[in-house]
PDB file of N, CA, C and O in Angstrom:
ATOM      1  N   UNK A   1      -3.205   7.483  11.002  1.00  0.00           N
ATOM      2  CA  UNK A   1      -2.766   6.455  11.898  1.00  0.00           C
ATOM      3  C   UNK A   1      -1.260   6.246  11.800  1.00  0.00           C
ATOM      4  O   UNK A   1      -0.484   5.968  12.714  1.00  0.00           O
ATOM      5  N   UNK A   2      -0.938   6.482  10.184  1.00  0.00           N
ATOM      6  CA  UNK A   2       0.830   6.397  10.832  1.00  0.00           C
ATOM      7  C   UNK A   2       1.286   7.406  10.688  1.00  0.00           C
ATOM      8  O   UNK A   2       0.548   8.278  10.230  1.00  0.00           O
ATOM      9  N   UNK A   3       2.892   7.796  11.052  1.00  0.00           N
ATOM     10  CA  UNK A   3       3.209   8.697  11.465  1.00  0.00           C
ATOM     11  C   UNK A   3       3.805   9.052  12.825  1.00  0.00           C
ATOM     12  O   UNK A   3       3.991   8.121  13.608  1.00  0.00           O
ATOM     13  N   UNK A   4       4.056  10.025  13.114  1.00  0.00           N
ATOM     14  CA  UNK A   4       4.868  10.821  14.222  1.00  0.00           C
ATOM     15  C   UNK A   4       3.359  10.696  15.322  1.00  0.00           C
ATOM     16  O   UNK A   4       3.476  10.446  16.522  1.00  0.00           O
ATOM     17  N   UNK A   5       2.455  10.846  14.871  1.00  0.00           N
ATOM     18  CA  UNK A   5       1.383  11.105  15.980  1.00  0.00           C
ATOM     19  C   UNK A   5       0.646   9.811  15.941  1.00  0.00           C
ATOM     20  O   UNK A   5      -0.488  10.096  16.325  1.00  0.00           O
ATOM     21  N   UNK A   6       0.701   8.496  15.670  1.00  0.00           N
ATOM     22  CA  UNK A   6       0.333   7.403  15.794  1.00  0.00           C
ATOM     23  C   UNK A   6       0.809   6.778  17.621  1.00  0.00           C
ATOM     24  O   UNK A   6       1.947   6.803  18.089  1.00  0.00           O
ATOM     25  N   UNK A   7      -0.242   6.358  18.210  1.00  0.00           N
ATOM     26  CA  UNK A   7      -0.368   6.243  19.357  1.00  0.00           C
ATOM     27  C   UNK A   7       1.065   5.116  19.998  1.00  0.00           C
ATOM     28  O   UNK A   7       1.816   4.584  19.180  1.00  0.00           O
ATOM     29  N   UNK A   8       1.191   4.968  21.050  1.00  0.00           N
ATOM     30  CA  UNK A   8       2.620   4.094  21.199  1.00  0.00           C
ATOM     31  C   UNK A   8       2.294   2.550  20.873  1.00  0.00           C
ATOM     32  O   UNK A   8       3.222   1.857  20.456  1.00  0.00           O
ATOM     33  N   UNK A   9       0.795   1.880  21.072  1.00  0.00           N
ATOM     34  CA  UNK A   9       0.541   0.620  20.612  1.00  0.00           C
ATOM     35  C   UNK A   9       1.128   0.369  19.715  1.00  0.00           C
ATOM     36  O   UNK A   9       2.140  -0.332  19.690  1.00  0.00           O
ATOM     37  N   UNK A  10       0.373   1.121  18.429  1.00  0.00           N
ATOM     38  CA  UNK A  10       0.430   1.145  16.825  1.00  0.00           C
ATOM     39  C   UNK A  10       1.625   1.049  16.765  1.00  0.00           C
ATOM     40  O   UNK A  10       2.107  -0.082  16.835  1.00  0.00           O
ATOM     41  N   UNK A  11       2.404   2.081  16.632  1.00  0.00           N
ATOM     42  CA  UNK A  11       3.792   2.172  17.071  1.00  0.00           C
ATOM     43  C   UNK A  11       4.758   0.814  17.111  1.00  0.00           C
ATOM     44  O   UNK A  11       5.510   0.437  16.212  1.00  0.00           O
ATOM     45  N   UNK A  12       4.564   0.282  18.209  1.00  0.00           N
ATOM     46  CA  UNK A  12       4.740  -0.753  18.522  1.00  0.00           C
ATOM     47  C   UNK A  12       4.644  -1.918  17.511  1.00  0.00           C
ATOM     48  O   UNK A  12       5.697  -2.373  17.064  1.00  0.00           O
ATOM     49  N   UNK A  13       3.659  -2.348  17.184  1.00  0.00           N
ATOM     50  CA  UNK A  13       2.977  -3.172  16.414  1.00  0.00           C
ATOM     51  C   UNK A  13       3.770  -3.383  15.253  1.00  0.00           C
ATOM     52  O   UNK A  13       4.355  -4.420  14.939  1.00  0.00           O
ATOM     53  N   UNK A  14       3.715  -1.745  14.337  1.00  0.00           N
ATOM     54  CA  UNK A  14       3.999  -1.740  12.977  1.00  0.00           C
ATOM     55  C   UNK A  14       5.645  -1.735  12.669  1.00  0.00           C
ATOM     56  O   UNK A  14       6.126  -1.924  11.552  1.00  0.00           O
ATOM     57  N   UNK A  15       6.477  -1.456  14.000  1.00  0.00           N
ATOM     58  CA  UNK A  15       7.272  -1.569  13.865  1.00  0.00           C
ATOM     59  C   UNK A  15       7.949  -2.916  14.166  1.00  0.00           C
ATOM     60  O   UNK A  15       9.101  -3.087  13.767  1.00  0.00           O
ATOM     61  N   UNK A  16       7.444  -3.679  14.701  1.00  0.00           N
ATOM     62  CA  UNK A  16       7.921  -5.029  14.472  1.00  0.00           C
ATOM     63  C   UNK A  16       7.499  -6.166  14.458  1.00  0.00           C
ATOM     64  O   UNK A  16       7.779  -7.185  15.088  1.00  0.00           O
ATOM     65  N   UNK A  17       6.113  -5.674  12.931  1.00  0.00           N
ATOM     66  CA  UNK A  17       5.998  -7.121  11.908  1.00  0.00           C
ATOM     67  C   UNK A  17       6.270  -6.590  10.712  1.00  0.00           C
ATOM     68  O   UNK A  17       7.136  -5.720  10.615  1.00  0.00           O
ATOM     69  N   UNK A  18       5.531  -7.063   9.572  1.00  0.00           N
ATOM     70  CA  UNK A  18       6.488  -7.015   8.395  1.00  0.00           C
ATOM     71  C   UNK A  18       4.863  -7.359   7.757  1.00  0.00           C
ATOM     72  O   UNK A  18       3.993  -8.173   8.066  1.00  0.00           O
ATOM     73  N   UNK A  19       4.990  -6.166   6.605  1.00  0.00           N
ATOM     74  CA  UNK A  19       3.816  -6.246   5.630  1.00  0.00           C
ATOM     75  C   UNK A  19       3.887  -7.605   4.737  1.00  0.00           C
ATOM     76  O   UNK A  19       4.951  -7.676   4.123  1.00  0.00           O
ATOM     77  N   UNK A  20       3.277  -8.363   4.587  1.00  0.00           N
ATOM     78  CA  UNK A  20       3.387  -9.913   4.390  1.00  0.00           C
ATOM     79  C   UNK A  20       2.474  -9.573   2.525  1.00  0.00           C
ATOM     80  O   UNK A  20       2.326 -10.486   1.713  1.00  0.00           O
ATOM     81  N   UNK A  21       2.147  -8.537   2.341  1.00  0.00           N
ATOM     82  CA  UNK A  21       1.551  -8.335   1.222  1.00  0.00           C
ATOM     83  C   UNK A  21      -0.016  -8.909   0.855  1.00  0.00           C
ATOM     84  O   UNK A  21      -0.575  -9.772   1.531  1.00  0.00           O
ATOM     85  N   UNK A  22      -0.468  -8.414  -0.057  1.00  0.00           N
ATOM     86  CA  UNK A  22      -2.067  -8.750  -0.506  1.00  0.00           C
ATOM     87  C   UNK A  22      -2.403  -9.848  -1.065  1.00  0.00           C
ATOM     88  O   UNK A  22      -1.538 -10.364  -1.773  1.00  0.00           O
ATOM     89  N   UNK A  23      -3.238 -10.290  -0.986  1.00  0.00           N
ATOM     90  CA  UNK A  23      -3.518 -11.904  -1.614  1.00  0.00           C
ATOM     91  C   UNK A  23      -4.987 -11.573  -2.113  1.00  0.00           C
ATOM     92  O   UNK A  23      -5.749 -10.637  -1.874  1.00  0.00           O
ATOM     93  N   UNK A  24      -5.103 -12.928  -3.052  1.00  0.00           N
ATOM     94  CA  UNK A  24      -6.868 -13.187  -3.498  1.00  0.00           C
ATOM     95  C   UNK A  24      -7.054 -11.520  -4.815  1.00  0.00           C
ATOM     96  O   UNK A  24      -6.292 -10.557  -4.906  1.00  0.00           O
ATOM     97  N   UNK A  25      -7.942 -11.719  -5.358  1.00  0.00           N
ATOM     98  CA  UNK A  25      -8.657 -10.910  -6.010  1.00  0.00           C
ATOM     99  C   UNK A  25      -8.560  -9.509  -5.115  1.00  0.00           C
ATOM    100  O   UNK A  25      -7.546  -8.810  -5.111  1.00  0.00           O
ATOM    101  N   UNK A  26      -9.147  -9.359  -4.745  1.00  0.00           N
ATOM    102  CA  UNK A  26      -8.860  -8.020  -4.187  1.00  0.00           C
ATOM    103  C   UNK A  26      -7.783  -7.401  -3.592  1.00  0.00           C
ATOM    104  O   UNK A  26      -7.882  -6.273  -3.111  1.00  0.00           O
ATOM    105  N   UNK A  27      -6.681  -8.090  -3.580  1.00  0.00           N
ATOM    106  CA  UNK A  27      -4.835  -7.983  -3.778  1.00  0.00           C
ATOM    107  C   UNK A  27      -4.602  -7.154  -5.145  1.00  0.00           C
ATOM    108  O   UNK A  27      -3.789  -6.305  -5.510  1.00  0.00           O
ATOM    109  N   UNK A  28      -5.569  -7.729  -5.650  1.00  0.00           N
ATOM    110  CA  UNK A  28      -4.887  -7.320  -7.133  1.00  0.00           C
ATOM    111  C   UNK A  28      -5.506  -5.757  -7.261  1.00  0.00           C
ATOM    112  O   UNK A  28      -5.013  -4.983  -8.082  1.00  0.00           O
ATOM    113  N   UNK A  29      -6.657  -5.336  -6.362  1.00  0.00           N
ATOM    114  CA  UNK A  29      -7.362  -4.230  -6.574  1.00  0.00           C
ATOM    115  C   UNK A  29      -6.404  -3.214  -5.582  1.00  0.00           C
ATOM    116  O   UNK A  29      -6.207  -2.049  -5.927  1.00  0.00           O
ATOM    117  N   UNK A  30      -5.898  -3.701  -4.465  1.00  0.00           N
ATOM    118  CA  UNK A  30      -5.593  -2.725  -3.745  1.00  0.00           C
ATOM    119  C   UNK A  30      -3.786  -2.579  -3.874  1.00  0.00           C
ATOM    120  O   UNK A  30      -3.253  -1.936  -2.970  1.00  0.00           O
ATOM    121  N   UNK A  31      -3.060  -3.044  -4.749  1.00  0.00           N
ATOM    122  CA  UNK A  31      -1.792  -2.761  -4.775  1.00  0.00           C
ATOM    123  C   UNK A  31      -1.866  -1.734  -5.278  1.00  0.00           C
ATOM    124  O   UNK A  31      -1.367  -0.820  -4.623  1.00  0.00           O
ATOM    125  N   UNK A  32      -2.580  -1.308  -6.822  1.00  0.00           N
ATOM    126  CA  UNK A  32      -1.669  -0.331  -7.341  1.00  0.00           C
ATOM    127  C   UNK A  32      -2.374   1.207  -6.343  1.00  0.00           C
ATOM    128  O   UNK A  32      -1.865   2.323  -6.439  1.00  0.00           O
ATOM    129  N   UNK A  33      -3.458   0.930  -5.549  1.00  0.00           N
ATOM    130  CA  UNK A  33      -3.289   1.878  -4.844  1.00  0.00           C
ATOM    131  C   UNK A  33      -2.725   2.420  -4.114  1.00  0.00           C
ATOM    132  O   UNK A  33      -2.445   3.618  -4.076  1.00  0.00           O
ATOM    133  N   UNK A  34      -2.474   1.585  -3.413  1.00  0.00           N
ATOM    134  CA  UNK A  34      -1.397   1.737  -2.205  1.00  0.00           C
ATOM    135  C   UNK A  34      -0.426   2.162  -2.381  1.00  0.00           C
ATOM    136  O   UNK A  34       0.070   3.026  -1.658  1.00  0.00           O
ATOM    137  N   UNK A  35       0.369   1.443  -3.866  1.00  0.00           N
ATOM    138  CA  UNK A  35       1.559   2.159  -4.219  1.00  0.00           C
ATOM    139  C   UNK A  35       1.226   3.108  -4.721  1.00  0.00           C
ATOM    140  O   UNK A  35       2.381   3.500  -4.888  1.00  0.00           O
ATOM    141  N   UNK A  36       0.462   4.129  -5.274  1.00  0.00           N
ATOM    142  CA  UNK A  36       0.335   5.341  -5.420  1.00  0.00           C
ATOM    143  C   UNK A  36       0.578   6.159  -3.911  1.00  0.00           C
ATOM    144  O   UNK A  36       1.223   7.207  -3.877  1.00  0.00           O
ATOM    145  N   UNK A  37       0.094   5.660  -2.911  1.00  0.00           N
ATOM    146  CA  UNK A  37      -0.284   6.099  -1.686  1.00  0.00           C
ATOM    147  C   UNK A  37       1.359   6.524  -0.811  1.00  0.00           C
ATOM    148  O   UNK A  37       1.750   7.570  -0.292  1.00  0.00           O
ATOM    149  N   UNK A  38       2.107   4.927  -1.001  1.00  0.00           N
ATOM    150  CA  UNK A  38       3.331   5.058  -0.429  1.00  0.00           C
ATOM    151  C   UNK A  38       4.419   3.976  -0.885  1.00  0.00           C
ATOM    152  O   UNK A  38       4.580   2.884  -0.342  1.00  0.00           O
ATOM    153  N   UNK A  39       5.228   4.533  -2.116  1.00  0.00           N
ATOM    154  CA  UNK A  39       5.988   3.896  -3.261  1.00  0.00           C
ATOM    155  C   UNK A  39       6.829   2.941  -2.682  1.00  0.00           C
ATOM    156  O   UNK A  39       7.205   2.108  -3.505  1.00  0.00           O
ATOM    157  N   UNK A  40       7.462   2.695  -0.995  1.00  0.00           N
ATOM    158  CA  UNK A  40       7.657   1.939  -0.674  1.00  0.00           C
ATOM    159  C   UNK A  40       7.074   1.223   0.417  1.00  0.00           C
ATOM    160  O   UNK A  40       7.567   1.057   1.532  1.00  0.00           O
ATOM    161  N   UNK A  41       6.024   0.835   0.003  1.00  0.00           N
ATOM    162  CA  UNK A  41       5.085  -0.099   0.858  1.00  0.00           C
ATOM    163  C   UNK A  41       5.371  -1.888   1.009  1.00  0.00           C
ATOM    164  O   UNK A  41       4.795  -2.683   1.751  1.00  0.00           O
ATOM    165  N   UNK A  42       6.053  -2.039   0.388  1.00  0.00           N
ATOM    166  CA  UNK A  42       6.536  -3.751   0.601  1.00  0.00           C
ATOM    167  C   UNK A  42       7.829  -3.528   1.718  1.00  0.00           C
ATOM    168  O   UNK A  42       8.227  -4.581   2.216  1.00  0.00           O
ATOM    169  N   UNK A  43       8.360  -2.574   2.056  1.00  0.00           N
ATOM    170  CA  UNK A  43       9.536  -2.809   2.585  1.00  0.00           C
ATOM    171  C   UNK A  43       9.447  -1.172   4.127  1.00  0.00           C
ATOM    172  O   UNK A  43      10.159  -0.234   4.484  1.00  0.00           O
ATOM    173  N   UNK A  44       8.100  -1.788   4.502  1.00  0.00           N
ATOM    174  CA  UNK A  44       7.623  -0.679   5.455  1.00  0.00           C
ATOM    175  C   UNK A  44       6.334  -1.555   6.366  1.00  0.00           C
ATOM    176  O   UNK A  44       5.407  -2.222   5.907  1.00  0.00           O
ATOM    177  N   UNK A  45       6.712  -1.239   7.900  1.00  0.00           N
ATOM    178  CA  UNK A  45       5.066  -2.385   8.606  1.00  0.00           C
ATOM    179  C   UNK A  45       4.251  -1.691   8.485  1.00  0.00           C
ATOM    180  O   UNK A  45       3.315  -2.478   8.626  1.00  0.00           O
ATOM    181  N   UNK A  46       3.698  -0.528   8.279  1.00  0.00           N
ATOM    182  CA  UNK A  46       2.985   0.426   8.000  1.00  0.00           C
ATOM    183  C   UNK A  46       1.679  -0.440   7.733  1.00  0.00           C
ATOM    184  O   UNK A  46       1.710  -1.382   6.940  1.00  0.00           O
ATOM    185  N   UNK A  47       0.493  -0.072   8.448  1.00  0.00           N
ATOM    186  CA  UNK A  47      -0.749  -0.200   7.771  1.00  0.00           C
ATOM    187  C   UNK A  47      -1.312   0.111   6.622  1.00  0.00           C
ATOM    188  O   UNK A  47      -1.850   1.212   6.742  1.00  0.00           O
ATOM    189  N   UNK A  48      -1.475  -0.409   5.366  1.00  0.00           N
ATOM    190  CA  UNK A  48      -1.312  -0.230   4.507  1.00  0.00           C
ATOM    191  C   UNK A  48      -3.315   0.059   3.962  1.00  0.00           C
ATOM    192  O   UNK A  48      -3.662   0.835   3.071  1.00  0.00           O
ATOM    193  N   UNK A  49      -4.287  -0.824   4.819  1.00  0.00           N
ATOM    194  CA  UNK A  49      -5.373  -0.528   4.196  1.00  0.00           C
ATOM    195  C   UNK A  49      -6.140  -0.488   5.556  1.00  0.00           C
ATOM    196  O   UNK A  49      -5.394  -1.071   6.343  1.00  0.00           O
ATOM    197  N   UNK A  50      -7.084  -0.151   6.112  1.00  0.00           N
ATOM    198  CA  UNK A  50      -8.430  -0.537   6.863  1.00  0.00           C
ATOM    199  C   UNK A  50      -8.042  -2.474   7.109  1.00  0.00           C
ATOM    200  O   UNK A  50      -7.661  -3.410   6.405  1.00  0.00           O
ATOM    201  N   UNK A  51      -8.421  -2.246   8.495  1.00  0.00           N
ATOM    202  CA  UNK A  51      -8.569  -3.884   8.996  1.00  0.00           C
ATOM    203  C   UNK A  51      -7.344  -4.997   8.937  1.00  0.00           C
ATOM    204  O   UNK A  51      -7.456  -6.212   9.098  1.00  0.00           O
ATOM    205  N   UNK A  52      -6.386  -4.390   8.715  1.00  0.00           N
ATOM    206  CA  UNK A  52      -4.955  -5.075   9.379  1.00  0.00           C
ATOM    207  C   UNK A  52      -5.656  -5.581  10.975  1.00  0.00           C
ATOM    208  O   UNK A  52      -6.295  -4.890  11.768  1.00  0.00           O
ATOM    209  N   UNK A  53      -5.238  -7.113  11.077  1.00  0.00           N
ATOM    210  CA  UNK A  53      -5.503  -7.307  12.534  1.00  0.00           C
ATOM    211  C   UNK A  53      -3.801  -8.548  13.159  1.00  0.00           C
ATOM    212  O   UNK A  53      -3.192  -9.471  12.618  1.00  0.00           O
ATOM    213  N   UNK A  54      -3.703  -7.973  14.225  1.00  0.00           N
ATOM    214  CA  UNK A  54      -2.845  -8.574  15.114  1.00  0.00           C
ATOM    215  C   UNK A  54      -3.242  -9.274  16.053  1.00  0.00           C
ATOM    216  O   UNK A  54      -4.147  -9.015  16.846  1.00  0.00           O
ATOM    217  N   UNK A  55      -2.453 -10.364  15.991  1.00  0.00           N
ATOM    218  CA  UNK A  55      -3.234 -11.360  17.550  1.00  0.00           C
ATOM    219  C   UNK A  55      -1.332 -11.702  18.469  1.00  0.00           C
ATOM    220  O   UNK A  55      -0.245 -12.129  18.079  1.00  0.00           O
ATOM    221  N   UNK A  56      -1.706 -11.372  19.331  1.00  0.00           N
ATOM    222  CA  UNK A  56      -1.186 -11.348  20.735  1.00  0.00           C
ATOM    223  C   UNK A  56      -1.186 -12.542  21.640  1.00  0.00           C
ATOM    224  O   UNK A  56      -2.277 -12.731  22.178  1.00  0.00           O
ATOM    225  N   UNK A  57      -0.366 -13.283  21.906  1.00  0.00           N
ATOM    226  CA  UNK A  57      -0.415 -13.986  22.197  1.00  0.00           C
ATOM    227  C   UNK A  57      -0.477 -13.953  23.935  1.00  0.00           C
ATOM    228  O   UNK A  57      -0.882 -12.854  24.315  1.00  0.00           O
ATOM    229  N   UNK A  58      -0.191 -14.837  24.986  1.00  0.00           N
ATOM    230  CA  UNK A  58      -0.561 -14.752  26.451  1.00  0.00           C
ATOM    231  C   UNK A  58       0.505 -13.663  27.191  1.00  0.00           C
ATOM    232  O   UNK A  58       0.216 -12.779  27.998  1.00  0.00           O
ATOM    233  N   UNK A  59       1.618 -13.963  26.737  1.00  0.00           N
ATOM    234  CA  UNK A  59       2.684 -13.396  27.218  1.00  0.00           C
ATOM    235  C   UNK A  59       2.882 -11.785  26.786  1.00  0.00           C
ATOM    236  O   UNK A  59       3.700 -10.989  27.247  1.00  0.00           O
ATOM    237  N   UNK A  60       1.733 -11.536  25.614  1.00  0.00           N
ATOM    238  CA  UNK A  60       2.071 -10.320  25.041  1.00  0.00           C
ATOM    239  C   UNK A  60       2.855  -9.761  23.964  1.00  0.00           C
ATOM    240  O   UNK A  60       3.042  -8.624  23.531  1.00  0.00           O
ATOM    241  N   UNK A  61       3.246 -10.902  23.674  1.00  0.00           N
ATOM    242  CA  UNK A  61       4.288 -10.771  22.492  1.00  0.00           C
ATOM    243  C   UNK A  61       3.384 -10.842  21.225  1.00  0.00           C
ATOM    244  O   UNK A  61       2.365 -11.514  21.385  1.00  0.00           O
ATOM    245  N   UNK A  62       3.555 -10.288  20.018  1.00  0.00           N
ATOM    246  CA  UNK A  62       3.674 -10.248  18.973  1.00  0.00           C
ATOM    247  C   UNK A  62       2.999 -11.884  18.284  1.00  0.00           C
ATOM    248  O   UNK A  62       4.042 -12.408  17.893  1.00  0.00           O
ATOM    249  N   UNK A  63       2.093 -12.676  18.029  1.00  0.00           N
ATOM    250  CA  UNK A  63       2.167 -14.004  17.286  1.00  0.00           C
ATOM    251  C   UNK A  63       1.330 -13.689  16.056  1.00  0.00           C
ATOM    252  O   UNK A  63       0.662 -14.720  15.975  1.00  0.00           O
ATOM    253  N   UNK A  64       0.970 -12.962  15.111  1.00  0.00           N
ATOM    254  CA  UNK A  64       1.166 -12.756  14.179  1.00  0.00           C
ATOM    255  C   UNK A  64       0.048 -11.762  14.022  1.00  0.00           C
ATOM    256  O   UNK A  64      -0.883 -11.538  14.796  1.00  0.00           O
ATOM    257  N   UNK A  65       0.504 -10.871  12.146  1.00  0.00           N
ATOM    258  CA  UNK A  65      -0.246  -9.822  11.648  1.00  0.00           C
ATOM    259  C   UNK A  65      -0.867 -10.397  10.531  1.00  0.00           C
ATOM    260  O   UNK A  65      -0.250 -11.315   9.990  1.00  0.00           O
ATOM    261  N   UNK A  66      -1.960 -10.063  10.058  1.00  0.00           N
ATOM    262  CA  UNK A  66      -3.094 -10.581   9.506  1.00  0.00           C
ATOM    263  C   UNK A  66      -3.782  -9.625   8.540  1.00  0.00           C
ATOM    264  O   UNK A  66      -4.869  -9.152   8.874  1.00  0.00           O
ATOM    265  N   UNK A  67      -3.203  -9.285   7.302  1.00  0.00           N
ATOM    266  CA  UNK A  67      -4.149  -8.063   5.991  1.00  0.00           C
ATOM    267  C   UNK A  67      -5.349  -8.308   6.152  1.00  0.00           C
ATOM    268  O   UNK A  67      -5.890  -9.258   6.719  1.00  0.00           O
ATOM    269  N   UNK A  68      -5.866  -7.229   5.523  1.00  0.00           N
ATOM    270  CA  UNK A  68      -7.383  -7.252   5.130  1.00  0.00           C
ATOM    271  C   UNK A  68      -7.724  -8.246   4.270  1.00  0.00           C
ATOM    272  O   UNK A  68      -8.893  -8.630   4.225  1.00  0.00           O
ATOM    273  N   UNK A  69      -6.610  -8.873   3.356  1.00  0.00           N
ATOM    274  CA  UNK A  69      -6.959  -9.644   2.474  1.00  0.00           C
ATOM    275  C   UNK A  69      -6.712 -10.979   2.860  1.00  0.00           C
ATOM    276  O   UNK A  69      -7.012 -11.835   2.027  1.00  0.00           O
ATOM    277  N   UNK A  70      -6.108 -11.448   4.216  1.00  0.00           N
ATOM    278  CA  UNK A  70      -6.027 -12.898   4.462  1.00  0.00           C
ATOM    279  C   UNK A  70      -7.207 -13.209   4.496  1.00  0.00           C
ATOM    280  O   UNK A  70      -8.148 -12.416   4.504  1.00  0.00           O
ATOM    281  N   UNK A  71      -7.298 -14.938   4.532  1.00  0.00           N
ATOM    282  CA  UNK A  71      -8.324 -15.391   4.972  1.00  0.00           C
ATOM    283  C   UNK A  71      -8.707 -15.539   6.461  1.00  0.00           C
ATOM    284  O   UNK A  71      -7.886 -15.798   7.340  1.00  0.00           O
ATOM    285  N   UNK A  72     -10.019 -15.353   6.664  1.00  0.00           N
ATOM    286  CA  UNK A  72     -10.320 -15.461   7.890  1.00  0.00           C
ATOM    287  C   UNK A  72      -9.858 -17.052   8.625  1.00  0.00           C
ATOM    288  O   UNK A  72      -9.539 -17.247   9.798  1.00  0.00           O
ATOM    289  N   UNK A  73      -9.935 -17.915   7.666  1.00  0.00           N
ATOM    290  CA  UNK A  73      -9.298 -19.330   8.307  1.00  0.00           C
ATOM    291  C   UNK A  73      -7.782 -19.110   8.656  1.00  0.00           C
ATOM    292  O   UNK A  73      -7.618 -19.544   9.796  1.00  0.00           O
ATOM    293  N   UNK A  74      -6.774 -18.688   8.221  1.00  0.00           N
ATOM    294  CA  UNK A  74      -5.591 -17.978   8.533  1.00  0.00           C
ATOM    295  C   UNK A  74      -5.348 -17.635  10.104  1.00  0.00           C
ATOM    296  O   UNK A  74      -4.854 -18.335  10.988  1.00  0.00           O
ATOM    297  N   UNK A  75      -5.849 -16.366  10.140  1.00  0.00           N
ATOM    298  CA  UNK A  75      -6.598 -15.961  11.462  1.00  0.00           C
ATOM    299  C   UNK A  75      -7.001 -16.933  12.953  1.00  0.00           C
ATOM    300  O   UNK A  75      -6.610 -16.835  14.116  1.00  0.00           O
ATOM    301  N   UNK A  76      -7.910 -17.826  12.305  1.00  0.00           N
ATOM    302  CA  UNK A  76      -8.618 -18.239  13.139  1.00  0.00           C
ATOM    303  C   UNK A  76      -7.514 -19.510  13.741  1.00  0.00           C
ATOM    304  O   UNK A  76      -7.480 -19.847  14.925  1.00  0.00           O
ATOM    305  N   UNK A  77      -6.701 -20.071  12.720  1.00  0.00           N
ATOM    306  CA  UNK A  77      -5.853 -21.227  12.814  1.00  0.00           C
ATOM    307  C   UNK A  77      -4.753 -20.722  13.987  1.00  0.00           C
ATOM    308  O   UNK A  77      -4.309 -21.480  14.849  1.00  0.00           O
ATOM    309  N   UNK A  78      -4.486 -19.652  13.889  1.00  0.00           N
ATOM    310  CA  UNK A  78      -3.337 -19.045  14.815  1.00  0.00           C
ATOM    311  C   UNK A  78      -3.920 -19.019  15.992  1.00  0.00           C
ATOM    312  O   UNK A  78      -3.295 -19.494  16.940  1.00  0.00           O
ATOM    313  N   UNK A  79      -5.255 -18.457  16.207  1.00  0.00           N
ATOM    314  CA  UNK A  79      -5.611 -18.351  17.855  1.00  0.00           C
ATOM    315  C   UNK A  79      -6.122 -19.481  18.088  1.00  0.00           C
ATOM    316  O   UNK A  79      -6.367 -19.698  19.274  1.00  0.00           O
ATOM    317  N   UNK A  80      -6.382 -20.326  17.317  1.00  0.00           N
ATOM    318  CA  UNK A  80      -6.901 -21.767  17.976  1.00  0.00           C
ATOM    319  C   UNK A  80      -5.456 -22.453  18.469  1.00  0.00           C
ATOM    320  O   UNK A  80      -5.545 -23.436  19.204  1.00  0.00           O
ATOM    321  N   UNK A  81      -4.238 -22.011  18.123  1.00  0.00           N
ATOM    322  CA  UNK A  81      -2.940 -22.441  18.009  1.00  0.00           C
ATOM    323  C   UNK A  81      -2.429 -21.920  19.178  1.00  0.00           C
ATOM    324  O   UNK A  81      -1.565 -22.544  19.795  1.00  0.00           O
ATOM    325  N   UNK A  82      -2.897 -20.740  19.607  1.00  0.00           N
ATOM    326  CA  UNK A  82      -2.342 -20.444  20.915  1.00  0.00           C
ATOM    327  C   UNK A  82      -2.993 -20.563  21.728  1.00  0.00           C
ATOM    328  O   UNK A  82      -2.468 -20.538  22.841  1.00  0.00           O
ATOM    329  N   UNK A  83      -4.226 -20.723  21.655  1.00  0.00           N
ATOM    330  CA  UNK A  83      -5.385 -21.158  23.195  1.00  0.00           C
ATOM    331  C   UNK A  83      -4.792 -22.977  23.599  1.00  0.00           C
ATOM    332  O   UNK A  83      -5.302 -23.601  24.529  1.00  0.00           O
TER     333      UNK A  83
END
């Protein structure tokens, strides 16, 4: 998914938010992988695990990126915020 052959969405996306990093217990499981994976991963938008989600706001713009490890209340607070 990333890379030179990552579709123009993705593209899009990863290039302008910002990896906000891992949280909770399972933060603690998936850093040192990742940094095995790609040594500069804090300072890259790069999808870093399965289930990164973005919410879009009306206009199309960008209103925020969301790890695998946020909470789903996180999430949910933002689109109740823009409806």
């Amino acid at each position: 998914m990333n890379g030179e052959n990552a579709i123009p969405l993705y593209k899009y996306l990863t290039a302008n938010t910002a990896f906000g990093g891992f949280s909770g217990p399972m933060g603690l499981v998936l850093k040192p992988i990742v940094k095995k994976m790609d040594k500069d991963y804090k300072n890259n938008g790069n999808i870093k695990w399965n289930f990164t989600k973005f919410v879009i706001d009306r206009e199309g713009s960008i209103a925020g990126r969301f790890e695998p490890t946020d909470a789903m209340d996180k999430l949910k607070a933002k689109v109740e915020e823009l409806l």
